[in-house]
C-alpha positions, -999 to 999 in steps of 0.1 A, spaced: 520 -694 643 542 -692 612 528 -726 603 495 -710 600 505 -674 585 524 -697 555 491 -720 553 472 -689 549 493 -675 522 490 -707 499 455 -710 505 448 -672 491 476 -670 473 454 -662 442 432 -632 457 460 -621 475 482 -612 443 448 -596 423 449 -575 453 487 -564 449 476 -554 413 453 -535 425 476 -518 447 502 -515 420 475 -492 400 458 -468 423 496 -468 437 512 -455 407 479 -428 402 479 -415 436 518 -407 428 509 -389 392 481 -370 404 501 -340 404 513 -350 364 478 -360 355 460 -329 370 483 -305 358 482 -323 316 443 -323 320 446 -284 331 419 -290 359 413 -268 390 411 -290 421 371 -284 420 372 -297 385 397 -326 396 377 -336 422 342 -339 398 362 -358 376 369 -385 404 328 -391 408 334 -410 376 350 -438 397 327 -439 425 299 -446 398 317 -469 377 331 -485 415 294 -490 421 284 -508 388 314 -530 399 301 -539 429 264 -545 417 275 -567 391 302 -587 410 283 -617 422 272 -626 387 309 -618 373 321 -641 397 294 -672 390 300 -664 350 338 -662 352 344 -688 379 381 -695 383 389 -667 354 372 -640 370 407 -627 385 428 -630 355 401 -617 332 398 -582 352 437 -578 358 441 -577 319 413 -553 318 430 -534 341 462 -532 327 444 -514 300 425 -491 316 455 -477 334 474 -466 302 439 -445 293 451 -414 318 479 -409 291 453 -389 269 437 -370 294 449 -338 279 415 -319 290 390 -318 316 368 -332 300 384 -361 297 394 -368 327 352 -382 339 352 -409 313 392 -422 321 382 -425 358 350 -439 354 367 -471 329 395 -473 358 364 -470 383 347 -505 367 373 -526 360 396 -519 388 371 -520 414 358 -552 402 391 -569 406 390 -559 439 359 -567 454 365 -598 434 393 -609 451 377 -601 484 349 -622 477 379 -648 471 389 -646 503 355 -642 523 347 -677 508 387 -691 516 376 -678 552 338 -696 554 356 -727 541 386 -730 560 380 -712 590 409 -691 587 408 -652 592 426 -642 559 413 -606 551 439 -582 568 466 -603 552 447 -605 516 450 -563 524 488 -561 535 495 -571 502 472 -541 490 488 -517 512 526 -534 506 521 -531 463 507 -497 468 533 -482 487 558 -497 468 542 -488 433 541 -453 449 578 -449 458 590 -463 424 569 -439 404 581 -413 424 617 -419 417 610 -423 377 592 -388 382 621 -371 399 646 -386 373 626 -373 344 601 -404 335 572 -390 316 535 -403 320 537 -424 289 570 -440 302 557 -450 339 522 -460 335 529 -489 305 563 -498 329 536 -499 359 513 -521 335 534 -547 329 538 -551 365 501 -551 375 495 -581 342 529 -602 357 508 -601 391 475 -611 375 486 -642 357 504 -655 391 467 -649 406 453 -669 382 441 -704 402 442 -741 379 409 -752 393 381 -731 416 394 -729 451 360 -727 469 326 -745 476 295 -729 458 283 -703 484 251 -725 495 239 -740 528 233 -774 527 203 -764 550 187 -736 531 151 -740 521 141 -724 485 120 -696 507 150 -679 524 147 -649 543 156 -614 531 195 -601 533 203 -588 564 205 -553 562 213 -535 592 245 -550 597 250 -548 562 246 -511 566 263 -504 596 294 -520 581 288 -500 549 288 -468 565 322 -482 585 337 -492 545 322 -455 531 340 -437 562 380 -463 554 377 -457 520 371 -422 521 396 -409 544 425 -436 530 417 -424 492 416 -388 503 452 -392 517 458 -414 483 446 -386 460 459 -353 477 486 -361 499 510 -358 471 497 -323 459 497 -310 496 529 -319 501 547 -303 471 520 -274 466 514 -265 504 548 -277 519 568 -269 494 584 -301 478 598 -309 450 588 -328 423 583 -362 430 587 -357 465 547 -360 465 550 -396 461 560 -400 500 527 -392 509 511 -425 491 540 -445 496 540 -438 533 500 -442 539 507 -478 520 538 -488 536 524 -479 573 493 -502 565 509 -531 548 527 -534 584 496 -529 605 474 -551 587 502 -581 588 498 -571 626 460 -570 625 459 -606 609 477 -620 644 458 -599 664 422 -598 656 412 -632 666 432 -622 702 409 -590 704 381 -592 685 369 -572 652 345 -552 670 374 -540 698 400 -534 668 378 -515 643 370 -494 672 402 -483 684 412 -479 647 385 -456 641 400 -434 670 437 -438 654 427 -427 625 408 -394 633 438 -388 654 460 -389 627 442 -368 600 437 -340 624 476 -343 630 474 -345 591 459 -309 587 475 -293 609 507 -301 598 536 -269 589 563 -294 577 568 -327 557 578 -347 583 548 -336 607 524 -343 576 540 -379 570 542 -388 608 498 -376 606 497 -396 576 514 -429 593 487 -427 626 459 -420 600 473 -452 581 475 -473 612 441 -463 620 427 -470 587 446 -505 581 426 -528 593 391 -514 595 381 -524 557 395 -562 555 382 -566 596 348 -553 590 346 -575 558 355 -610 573 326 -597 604 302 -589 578 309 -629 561 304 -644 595 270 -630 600 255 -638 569 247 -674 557 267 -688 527 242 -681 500 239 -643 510 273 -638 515 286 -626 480 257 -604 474 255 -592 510 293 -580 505 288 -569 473 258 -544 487 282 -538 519 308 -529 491 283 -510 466 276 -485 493 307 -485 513 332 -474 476 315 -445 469 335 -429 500 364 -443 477 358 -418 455 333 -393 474 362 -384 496 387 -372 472 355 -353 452 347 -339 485 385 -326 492 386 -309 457 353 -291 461 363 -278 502 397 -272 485 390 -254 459 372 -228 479 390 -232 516 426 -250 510 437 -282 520 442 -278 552 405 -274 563 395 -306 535 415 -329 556 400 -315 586 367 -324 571 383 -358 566 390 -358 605 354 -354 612 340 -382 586 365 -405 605 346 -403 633 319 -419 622 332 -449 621 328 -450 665 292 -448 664 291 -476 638 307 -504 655 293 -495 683 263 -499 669 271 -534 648 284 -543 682 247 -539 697 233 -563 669 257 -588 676 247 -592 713 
């Protein structure tokens, strides 16, 4: 077993640390949400409009990540982590509302096409090696994020200003990017050695029915991202910095379960553990909103995080298997396109019922999307037979 769990971290060992920088930034901007709300003067409503900017710059990401990919080839990674670096010194001069829509939609396009990037990376490292490398690929996510989240909480709490943190955070996210960066292509051209010039269309009800299971992740994990810091100090009472738990936490909790989820998936099947994370994680968010103290709303936040670890990197890998080699990229890349916009949708979604009903009753909202997630595999599981 650890011979295969260190083969699998040098085979990905290049989308595996584009994935850490991509933890490393939304990380550090779920943890200065408070700071960057409160420079840009933005109600939560207001906030939450802003963050659409993402979703549609997430989505151009996604559309155009196939081609990126083929045009970039080994370079593709390294390329988008400098571009990333950049766009996360931008929220500096968001000193109005209306700046806030353009600064998330930059962060929205290059940031999401680092990450789908890398997970194309690895859903080709999979097909070619017949390895199940997602969850880990993820851990690293989670692990970066959580740890990006705790560190910029402790420069907040000691005084750190935004336009200290976020070029300190930078420099971290470009030291990860040039480690990802890979001395010759690691993978096969995505073709089948079979496939006739007349092939058949893309496959999309399971490319749906995992979308809807990717829209429901991202949208409760990036709620809890986005918010959990401001309900914590604004509803419960923290101080600041104290916030940054919240992220930290939710990042921390699913580096550990997705390290788990890469030994146990091929034990239980993807199907079986996507379902019973689905239940987790409603579970936890309604634990989540009920919560009168810190500690209850971190311990909701943990069994949301469990429930949401694996669901994203374990409905990816079962998306690659059931599409040939020359539709995979673009079949993710659609799976993707769809599935982000609850990346950004979700934490909209929280400002708006916010705004108008409190926090408390957006994450119960949250609960509810969650459970979507039941049907879904359920559903994909129906297909598969």
């Amino acid at each position: 077993m650890a011979k295969t769990f260190l083969r699998a971290l040098t085979l990905s060992r290049g989308p595996m640390l584009a994935l850490g920088a991509v933890g490393v930034i939304w990380g550090t901007f779920a943890a200065m949400v408070p700071v960057i709300k409160a420079q840009a003067q933005a109600s939560d409503a207001a906030f939450g409009t802003a963050l659409l900017g993402s979703a549609a710059g997430g989505m151009v990401a996604m559309y155009i990540a196939p081609k990126l990919s083929e045009a970039l080839g080994r370079f593709v990674l390294l390329f988008l982590a400098v571009l990333s670096v950049l766009v996360l010194q931008l929220p500096v001069f968001v000193t109005s509302t209306g700046r806030l829509l353009p600064v998330m939609a930059a962060m929205g396009i290059a940031v999401a096409s680092l990450d789908i990037n890398a997970n194309l990376r690895v859903s080709q490292l999979e097909d070619r090696h017949g390895l199940h490398l997602m969850n880990l690929n993820h851990a690293m996510f989670s692990l970066c994020f959580g740890a990006a989240a705790v560190l910029v909480a402790a420069l907040r709490h000691s005084g750190w200003s935004i336009a200290q943190i976020l070029p300190l955070m930078g420099g971290g996210v470009l030291v990860l990017g040039a480690l990802s960066f890979e001395g010759r292509d690691p993978v096969v051209p995505d073709t089948d050695e079979e496939a006739t010039p007349a092939m058949p269309g893309l496959p999309w009800r399971p490319i749906l029915l995992v979308a809807v299971m990717l829209f429901v992740s991202f949208m409760g994990e990036n709620a809890i991202e986005s918010w959990s810091a401001l309900f914590l100090e604004r509803e419960l009472g923290g101080e600041a910095g104290q916030g940054g738990f919240g992220p930290s936490m939710l990042g921390f909790t699913m580096a550990g379960f997705r390290l788990l989820g890469h030994l146990g998936t091929q034990r239980l099947g993807e199907a079986r553990v996507v379902f019973w994370s689905g239940v987790l994680g409603v579970v936890g968010a309604l634990v989540l909103s009920q919560a009168q103290t810190q500690p209850i709303a971190l311990f909701g936040i943990a069994v949301t995080a469990i429930g949401m670890a694996v669901i994203v990197p374990t409905a990816t890998s079962l998306l690659g298997k059931r599409v040939s080699r020359r539709h995979r990229n673009v079949a993710i890349s659609r799976a993707w396109m769809l599935g982000f916009v609850g990346f950004f949708v979700g934490p909209s979604t929280i400002g708006f019922v916010s705004d108008h009903f409190g926090l408390r009753v957006a994450f119960l909202c949250v609960t509810g999307m969650l459970a979507l997630i039941i049907p879904a595999v359920l559903a994909l599981t129906r297909v598969q037979n």
